[in-house]
Each structure stands twice: as structure tokens, then as C-alpha cells.
NUVO-813563 format. One record per residue (C-alpha): x, y, z; residue in three letters. Coordinates in pm, 1 decimal. Example, Ala and Ser with C-alpha at 12.3 -4.5 7.8 and 13.67 -1.06 7.14 Angstrom:
2
        u        v        w resn
   1230.0   -450.0    780.0  ALA
   1367.0   -106.0    714.0  SER
This chain:
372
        u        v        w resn
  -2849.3  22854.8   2365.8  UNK
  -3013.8  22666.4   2719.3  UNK
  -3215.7  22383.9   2494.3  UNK
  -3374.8  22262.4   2837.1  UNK
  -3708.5  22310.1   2899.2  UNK
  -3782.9  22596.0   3210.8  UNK
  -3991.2  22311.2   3371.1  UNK
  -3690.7  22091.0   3399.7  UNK
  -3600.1  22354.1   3683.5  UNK
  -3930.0  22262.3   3906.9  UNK
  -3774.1  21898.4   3946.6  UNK
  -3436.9  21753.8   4037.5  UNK
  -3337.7  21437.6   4013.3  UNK
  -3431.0  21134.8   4236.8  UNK
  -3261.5  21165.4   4564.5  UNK
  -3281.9  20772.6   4579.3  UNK
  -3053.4  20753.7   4224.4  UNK
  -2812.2  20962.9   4459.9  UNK
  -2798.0  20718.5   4693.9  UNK
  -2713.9  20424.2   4431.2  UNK
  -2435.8  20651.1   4254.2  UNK
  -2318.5  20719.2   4624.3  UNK
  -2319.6  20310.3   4674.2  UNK
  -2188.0  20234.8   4318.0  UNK
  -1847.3  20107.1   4463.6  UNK
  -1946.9  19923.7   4716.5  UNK
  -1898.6  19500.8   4701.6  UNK
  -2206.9  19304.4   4793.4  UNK
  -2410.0  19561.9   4976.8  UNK
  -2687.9  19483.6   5273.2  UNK
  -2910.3  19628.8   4969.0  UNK
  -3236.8  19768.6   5205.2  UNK
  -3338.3  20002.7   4997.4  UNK
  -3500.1  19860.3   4692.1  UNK
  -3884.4  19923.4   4677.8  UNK
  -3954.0  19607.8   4472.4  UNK
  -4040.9  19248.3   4576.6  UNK
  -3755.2  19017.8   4661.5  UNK
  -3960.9  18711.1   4479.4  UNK
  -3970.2  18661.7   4120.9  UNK
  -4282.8  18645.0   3926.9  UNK
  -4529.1  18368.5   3993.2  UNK
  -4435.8  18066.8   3739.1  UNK
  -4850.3  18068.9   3587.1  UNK
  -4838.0  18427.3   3534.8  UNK
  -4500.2  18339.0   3332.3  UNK
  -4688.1  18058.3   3140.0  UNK
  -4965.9  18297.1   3053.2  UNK
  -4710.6  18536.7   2954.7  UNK
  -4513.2  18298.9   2706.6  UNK
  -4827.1  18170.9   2556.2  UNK
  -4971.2  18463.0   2432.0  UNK
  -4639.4  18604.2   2296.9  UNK
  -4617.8  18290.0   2095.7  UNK
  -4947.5  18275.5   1957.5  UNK
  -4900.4  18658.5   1877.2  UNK
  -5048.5  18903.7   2144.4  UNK
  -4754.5  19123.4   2070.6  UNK
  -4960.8  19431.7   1898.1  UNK
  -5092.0  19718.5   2008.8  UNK
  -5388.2  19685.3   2236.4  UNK
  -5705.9  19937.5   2226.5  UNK
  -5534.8  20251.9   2469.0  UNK
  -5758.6  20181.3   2744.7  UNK
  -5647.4  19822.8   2757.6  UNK
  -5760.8  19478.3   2678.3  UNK
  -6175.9  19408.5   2775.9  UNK
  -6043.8  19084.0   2980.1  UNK
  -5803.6  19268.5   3239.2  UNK
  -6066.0  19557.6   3246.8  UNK
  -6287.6  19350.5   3377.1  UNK
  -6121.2  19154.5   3576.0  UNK
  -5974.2  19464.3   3792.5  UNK
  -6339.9  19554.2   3864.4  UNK
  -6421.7  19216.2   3939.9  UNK
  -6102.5  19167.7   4208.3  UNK
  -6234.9  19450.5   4364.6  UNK
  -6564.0  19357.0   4421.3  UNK
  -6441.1  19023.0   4578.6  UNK
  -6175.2  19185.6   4785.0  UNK
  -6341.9  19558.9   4878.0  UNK
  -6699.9  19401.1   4825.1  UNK
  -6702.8  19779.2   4573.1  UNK
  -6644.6  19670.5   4217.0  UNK
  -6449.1  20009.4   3994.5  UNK
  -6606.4  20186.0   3728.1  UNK
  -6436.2  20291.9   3392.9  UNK
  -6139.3  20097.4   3445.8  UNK
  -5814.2  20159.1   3210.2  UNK
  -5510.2  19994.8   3129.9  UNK
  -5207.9  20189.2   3265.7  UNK
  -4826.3  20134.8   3215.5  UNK
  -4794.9  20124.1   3551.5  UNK
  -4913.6  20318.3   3862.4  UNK
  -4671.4  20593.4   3777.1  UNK
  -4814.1  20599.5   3464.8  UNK
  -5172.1  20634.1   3595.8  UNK
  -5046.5  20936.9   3856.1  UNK
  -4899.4  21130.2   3557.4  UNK
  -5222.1  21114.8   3365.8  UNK
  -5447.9  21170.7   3660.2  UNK
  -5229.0  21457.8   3684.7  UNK
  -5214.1  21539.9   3367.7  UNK
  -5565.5  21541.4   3305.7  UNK
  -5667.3  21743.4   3591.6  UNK
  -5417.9  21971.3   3675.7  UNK
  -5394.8  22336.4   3635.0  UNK
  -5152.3  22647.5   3678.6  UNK
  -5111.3  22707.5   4018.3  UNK
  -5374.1  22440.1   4151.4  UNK
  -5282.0  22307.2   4505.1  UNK
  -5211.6  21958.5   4557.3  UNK
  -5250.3  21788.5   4860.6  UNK
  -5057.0  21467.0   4999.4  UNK
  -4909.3  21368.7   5340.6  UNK
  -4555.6  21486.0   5443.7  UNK
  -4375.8  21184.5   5424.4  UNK
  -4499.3  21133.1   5035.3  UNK
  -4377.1  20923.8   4737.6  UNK
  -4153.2  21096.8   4582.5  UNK
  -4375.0  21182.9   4269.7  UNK
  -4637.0  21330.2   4423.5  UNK
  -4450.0  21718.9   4454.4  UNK
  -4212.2  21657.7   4128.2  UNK
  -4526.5  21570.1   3891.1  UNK
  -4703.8  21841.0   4077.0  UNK
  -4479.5  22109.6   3975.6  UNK
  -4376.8  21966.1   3674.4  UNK
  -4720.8  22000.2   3536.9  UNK
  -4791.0  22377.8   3729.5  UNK
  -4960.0  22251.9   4004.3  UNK
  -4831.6  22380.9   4377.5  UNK
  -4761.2  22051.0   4594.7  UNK
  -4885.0  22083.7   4917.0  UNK
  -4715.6  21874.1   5167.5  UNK
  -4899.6  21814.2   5502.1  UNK
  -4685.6  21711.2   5806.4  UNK
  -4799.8  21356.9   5931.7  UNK
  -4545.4  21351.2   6193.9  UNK
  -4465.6  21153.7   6458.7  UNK
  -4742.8  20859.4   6397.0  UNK
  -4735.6  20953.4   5981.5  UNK
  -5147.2  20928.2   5964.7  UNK
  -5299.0  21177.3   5737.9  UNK
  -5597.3  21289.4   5893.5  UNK
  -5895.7  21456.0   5780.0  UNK
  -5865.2  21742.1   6071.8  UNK
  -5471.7  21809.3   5894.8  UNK
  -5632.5  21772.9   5513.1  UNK
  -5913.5  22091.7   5618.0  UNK
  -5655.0  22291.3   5813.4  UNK
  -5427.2  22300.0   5491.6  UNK
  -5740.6  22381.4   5247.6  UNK
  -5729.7  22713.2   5034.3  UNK
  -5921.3  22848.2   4770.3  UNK
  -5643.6  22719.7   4526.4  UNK
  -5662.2  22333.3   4640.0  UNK
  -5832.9  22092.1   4376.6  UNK
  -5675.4  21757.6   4412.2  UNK
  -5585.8  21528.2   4762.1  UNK
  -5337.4  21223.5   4703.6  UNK
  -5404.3  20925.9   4942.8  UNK
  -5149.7  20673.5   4982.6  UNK
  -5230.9  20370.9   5196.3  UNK
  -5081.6  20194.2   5297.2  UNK
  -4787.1  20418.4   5259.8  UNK
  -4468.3  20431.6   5084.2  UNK
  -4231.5  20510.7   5251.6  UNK
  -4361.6  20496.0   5624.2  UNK
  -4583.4  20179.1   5584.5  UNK
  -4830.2  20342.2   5786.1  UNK
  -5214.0  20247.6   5711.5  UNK
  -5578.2  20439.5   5681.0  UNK
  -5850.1  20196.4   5861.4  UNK
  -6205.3  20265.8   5698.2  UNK
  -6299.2  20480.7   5956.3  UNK
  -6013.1  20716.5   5877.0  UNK
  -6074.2  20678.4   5464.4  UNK
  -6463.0  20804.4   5550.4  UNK
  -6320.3  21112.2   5762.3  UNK
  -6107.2  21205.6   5462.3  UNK
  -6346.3  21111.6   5212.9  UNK
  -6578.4  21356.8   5409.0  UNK
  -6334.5  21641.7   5374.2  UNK
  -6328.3  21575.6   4992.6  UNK
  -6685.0  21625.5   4956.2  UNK
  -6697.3  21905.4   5165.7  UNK
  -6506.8  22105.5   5014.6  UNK
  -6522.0  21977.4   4663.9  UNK
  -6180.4  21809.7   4635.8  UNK
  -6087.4  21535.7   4370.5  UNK
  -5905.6  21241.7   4507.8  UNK
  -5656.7  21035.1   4396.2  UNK
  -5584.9  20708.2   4605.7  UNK
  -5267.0  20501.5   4531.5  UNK
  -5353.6  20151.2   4631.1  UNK
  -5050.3  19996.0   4480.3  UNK
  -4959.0  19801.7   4821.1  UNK
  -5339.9  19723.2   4936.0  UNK
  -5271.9  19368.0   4956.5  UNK
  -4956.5  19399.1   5189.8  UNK
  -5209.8  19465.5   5462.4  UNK
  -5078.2  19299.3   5808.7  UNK
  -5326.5  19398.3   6064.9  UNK
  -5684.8  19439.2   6024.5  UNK
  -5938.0  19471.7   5748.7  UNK
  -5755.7  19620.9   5414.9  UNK
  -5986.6  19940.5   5310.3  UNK
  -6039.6  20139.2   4968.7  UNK
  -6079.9  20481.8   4928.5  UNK
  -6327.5  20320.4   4606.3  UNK
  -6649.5  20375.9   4642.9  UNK
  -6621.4  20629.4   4959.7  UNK
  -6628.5  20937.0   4751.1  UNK
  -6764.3  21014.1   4361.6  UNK
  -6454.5  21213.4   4203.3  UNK
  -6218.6  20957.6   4298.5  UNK
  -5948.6  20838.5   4105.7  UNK
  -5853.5  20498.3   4207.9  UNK
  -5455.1  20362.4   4101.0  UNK
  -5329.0  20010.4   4122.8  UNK
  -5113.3  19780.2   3947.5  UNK
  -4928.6  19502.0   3925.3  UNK
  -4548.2  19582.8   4040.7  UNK
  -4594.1  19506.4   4436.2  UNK
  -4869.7  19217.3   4402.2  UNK
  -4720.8  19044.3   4161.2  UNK
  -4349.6  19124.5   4120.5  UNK
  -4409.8  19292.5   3771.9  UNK
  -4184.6  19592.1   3797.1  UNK
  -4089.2  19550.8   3499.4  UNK
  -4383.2  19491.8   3306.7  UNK
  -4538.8  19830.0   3355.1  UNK
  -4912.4  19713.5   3365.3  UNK
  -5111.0  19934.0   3597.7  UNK
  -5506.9  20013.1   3587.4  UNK
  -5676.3  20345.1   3712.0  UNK
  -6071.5  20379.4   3793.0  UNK
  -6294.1  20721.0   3847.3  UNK
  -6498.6  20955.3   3732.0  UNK
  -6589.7  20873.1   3299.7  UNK
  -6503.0  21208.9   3183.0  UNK
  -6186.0  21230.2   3356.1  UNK
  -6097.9  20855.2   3291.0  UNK
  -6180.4  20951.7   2898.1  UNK
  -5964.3  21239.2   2921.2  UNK
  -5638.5  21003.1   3064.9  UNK
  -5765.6  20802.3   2752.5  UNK
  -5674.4  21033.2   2492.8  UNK
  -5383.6  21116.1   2698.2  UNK
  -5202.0  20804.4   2699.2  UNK
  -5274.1  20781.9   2288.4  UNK
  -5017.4  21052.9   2295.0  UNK
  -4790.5  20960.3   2537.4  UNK
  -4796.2  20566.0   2649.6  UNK
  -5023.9  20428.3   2356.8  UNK
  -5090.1  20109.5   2575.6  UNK
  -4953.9  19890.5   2829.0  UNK
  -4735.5  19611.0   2675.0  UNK
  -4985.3  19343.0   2543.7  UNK
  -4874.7  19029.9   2663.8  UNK
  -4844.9  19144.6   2990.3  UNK
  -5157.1  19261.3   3016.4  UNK
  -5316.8  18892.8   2964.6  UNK
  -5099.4  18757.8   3219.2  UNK
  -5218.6  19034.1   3484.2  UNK
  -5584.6  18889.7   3462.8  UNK
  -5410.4  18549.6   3573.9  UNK
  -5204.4  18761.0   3866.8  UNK
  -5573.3  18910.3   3981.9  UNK
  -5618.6  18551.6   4058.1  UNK
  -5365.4  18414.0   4237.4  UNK
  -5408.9  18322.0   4610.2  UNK
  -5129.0  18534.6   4811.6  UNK
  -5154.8  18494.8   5147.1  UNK
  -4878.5  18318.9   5171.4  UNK
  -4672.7  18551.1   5004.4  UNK
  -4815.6  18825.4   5270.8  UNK
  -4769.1  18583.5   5567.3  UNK
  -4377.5  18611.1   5478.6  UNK
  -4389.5  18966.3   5457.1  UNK
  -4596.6  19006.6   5792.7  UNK
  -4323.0  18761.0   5978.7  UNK
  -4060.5  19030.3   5789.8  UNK
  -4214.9  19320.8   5899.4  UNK
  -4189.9  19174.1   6253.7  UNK
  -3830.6  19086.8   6236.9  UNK
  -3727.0  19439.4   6126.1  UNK
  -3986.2  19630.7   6376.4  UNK
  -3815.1  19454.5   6695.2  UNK
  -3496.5  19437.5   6572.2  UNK
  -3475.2  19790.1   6526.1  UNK
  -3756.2  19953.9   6807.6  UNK
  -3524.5  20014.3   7082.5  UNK
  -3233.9  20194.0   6910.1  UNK
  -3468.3  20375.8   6660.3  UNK
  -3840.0  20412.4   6777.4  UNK
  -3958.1  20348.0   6503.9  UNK
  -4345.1  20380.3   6430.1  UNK
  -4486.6  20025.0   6307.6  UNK
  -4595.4  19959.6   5961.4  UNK
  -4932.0  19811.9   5909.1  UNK
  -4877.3  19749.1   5524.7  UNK
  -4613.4  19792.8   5236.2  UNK
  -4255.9  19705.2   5326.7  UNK
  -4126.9  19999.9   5468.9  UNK
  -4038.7  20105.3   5800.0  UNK
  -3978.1  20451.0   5866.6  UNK
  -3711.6  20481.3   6163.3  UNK
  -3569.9  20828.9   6353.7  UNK
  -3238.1  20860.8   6246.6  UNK
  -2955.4  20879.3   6527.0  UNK
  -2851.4  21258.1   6568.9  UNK
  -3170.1  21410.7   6407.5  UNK
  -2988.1  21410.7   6082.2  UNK
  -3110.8  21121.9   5798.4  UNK
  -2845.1  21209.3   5513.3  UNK
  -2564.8  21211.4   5806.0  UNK
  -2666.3  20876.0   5904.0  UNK
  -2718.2  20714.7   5572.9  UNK
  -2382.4  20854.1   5471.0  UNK
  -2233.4  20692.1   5719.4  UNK
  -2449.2  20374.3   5699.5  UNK
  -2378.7  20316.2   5328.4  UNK
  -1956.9  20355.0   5437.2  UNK
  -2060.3  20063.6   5674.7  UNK
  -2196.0  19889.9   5331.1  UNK
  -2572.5  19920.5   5441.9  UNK
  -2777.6  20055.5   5191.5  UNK
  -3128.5  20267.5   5309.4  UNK
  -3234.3  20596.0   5209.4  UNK
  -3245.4  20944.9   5392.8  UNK
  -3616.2  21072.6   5501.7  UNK
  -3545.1  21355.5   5326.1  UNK
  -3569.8  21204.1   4964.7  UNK
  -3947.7  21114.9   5085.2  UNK
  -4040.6  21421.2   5339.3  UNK
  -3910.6  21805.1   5384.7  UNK
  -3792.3  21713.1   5698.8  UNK
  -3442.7  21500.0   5766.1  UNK
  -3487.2  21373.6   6101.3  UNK
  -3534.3  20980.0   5969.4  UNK
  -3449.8  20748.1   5721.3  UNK
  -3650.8  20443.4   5512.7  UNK
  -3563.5  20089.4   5464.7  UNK
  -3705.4  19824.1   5258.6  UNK
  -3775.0  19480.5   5426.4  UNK
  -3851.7  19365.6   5106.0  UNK
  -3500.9  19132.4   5158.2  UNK
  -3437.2  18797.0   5238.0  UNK
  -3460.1  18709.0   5641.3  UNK
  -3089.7  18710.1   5625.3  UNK
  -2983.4  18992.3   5458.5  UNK
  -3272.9  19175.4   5690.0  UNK
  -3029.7  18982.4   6000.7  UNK
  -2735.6  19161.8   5910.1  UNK
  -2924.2  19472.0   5830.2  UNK
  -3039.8  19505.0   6151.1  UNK
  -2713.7  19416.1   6350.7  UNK
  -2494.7  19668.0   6133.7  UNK
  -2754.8  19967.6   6169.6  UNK
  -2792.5  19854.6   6597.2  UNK
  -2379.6  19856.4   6590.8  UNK
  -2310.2  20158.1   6419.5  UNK
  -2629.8  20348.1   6626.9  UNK
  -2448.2  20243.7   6889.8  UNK
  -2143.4  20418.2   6851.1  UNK
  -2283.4  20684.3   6621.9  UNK
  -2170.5  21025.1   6658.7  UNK
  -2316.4  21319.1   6470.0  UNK
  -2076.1  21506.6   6218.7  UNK
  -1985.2  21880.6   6362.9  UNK
């Protein structure tokens, strides 16, 4: 007897996994392909952290989270969006908060719609849960525009994902282009869901929120990027009551609540000053965009810490193969897009490692030849 579940066929595993197994051997990598900070959790979100474990916040919290970080995740957006979030819960995570927005919302054979490069959950969870992902090709400047969203609108689509600024291209939506798309929504009765998790890695011009620009929202965040908590799984989601009730009773059968002390020290995170941390990441994203334009064309990131580069030959799983044999670790396009024509790398890194990066992908560019 198969005991797997038919669904299990819909999905396949992460093509980024592949990439580590394929990488397992090597010694001391030029690792550029991590999508996590490369600084360690601020020291007074530790303290806060430590203190309520040992005065004994280690229970279950209500499902929807603690009242405090509630709050507070309204509150951060008011002072940072000037639009403060309604019916805010406690998520374990953002991924977390996409599977019950999903979850919740979803039908057999509903369309969803995202950009084309995506995050890699977007089509899996889709299918996984019935839905039909609907990729929409961004390429060559990876904006998804409102005049792409209504040309790929059916009578089956019910849900658009919006993902700015973008894993894995780093690309960014300006207001202007968040109202166009917002407009679309409305017009033809979509749901969003916007995935905010990088908002504050914003390096040129005003950040912008999909909140407030459109009723059925859902609105994700968390605390991963901001705050170096990947392993914390604290997340919040916002939107519409009944939904956010529905994702409610969702996560009392699934993730019963985000861990508890780690939810306390996420109201301290919300209040940290970080432009310094984003200055770093800015002079990063600088040192990476010049040190690889010429060779690779790359189109510049105005957020996250991705940068999205044409592969040499046309072919991103060619080059990566031959880029992880050099011991330079980045990921094929493919893995984020239906197309294989570029690759992503994470400048989440220290300056030096980001150094060597750059001169082994220049050198072997250089000399690259595409496999027959």
C-alpha cells in the first residue's frame, strides 16, 4: 500500500535543499545563498527574552497571541505607514501566516495570483491546498504591474499575492504602483495578500504598504528579517475580521500559538531603532550591484537582500552547478521562477565574503562556457 497522501504529488521538494545537499561536501563555502540576516539578535531583545522565560512566560498564549505584541504591531504601523492594522494575530512566522491565509480562503480550483519570479511558497501552498497558482511573468525589470495582474484575470481568480519588496529579485512597489494594483483588486473583487516581511530593508525612497490601500487585504509580517528571529517563528497577520477569525481557529488546530517568550521580546524588536542596521545593508547592496553589473546586468534591488542576476549562457542550474564546483554557493532562478535564464544571491554576508563572492562569480563568467 502507497501511505502518502495524493497531495504530496502537487509539491516537490525545495529546490534550494537541492542546492545544500549538492554543496554538502564542500569546505568553507562563499555561502551566498542563505535568506537570513548575517547579524545575531539584538542583545535587549535577548534580555527581554531571558527575563520572561525565567519569571515563567513559557505557557501557552491565547491563539491569536499576547494583547501587548497585538498592539504593538498596529501601533509600529501607524508610526511607520502613518495606517495602523486591524485584527492583528500572532503568527509562527510569516510562513505560518501564508498557510493560514491560504488555508482559510482557498478553494478547489481557485486561481492564485503572484509575480513570476515568486517565493517559493506561493505555487507549492497553492496547489497543496487545491488552489491553481498563477504565475505572472515580471520579466526583465521583475515589477508586477497592475496592467499584467488584469491581463491574467479569469473567472476562477480569487486571491493576488504581493511581495514587496521582493524575495528573490529585491525589486520594490512605490505607492503609486501599490494603488494601481490595489485598484485592480477592487475591480474585480480580488482578495490580497501582501508579504511585507522585508519592508524595512527599503534603500531608496519612501517604504509603502499595501495596508490600508484596499479592504480584503491580508497584511503578513514578522520578525525573521527585522530582527534576526528565524528561529523564533513569531510572525503577525492583519485583514479582514471574519477571515482573520477564521486563521484563528485554524492555528488552534495546527500551530496553537507562537512560542511565548518570544512573543514578549518581539514588542521590544518593534522598537528598536534600525537604521543603522539598513545603512549596512544599503552600502551591501551597493557593493554586490557594481561588482557584478557589467558581467551580469543585473536589475537593482531597491529592498530585501537579493539580487537577481542573468545567468551566463541563458542557463541558471548550468551556472550554479558550475559555480558551487568553484565553492560559491547561490541558487538557480529556476527554484524561484518557471524560467532558468538567472540565478539569486543573498548579500546578506559579511563585506568580505560578498569580496570574494563577487571576484569568483566575475572569474568564472569570464571563462564560462555553456555545457553542450
Amino acid at each position: 500500500m502507497d501511505y502518502r497522501a495524493d497531495r504530496m504529488n502537487a509539491i516537490d521538494a525545495s529546490g534550494i535543499r537541492k542546492v545544500f545537499a549538492l554543496a554538502a561536501k564542500l569546505e568553507d563555502p562563499i555561502n551566498l545563498s542563505i535568506g537570513q540576516p548575517d547579524f545575531d539578535v539584538d542583545e535587549a531583545v535577548k534580555e527581554e527574552a531571558i527575563a520572561r522565560i525565567r519569571e515563567g512566560r513559557n505557557s501557552y498564549t491565547q491563539t491569536w497571541g499576547i494583547e501587548e505584541l497585538r498592539s504593538e504591531c498596529s501601533a509600529y504601523y501607524e508610526r511607520r505607514f502613518g495606517t495602523p492594522l486591524d485584527n492583528v494575530m500572532v503568527t509562527s512566522g510569516v510562513s505560518g501566516g501564508l498557510f493560514l491565509a491560504l488555508l482559510a480562503t482557498l478553494n478547489p480550483g481557485d486561481e492564485v495570483l503572484f509575480g513570476d519570479p515568486y517565493f517559493v511558497m506561493y505555487p507549492h501552498l497553492s496547489r497543496l491546498l487545491g488552489g491553481v497558482p498563477v504565475p505572472i511573468n515580471t520579466y526583465p525589470r521583475f515589477k508586477l504591474t497592475a496592467e499584467a495582474v488584469e491581463a491574467a484575470i479569469t473567472e476562477r481568480s480569487k486571491i493576488l499575492i504581493v511581495n514587496s519588496p521582493s524575495n528573490p529579485t529585491g525589486v520594490t512597489l512605490d505607492a503609486a504602483e501599490l494603488d494601481a494594483l490595489a485598484a485592480v483588486a477592487k475591480r474585480h473583487d480580488l482578495l490580497i495578500i501582501t508579504d511585507e516581511i522585508y519592508e524595512q530593508f527599503c534603500y531608496d525612497g519612501a517604504p509603502a504598504t499595501m495596508a490600508g490601500r484596499h479592504a480584503n487585504t491580508i497584511v503578513l509580517n514578522g520578525f525573521s528579517k527585522i530582527a534576526a528571529m528565524t528561529g523564533w517563528r513569531v510572525g503577525y497577520a492583519a485583514g479582514p475580521d471574519e477571515i482573520i477569525q477564521d486563521m484563528n481557529t485554524l492555528q488552534q488546530y495546527t500551530f496553537v500559538c507562537a512560542p511565548s517568550f518570544a512573543q514578549y521580546a518581539a514588542v521590544t524588536a518593534l522598537n528598536l531603532d534600525l537604521s543603522p542596521t539598513i545603512a549596512a545593508y544599503k552600502q551591501k547592496r551597493e557593493m554586490i550591484y557594481e561588482g557584478l553589473k557589467d558581467r551580469f546586468e543585473p536589475t537593482k534591488p531597491g529592498g530585501a537582500f537579493y539580487i537577481f542576476p542573468n545567468a551566463p549562457g541563458g542557463d541558471g542550474e548550468a551556472f550554479v552547478k558550475q559555480a558551487i564546483e568553484n565553492n560559491v554557493l547561490v541558487i538557480p532562478g529556476n527554484v524561484f521562477s518557471d524560467q532558468n535564464t538567472h540565478f539569486r544571491l543573498s548579500f546578506a554576508a559579511d563585506n568580505a565574503v560578498l569580496e570574494q563572492g563577487i571576484q569568483h562569480l566575475n572569474r568564472l563568467a569570464a571563462t564560462y562556457t555553456t555545457p553542450k
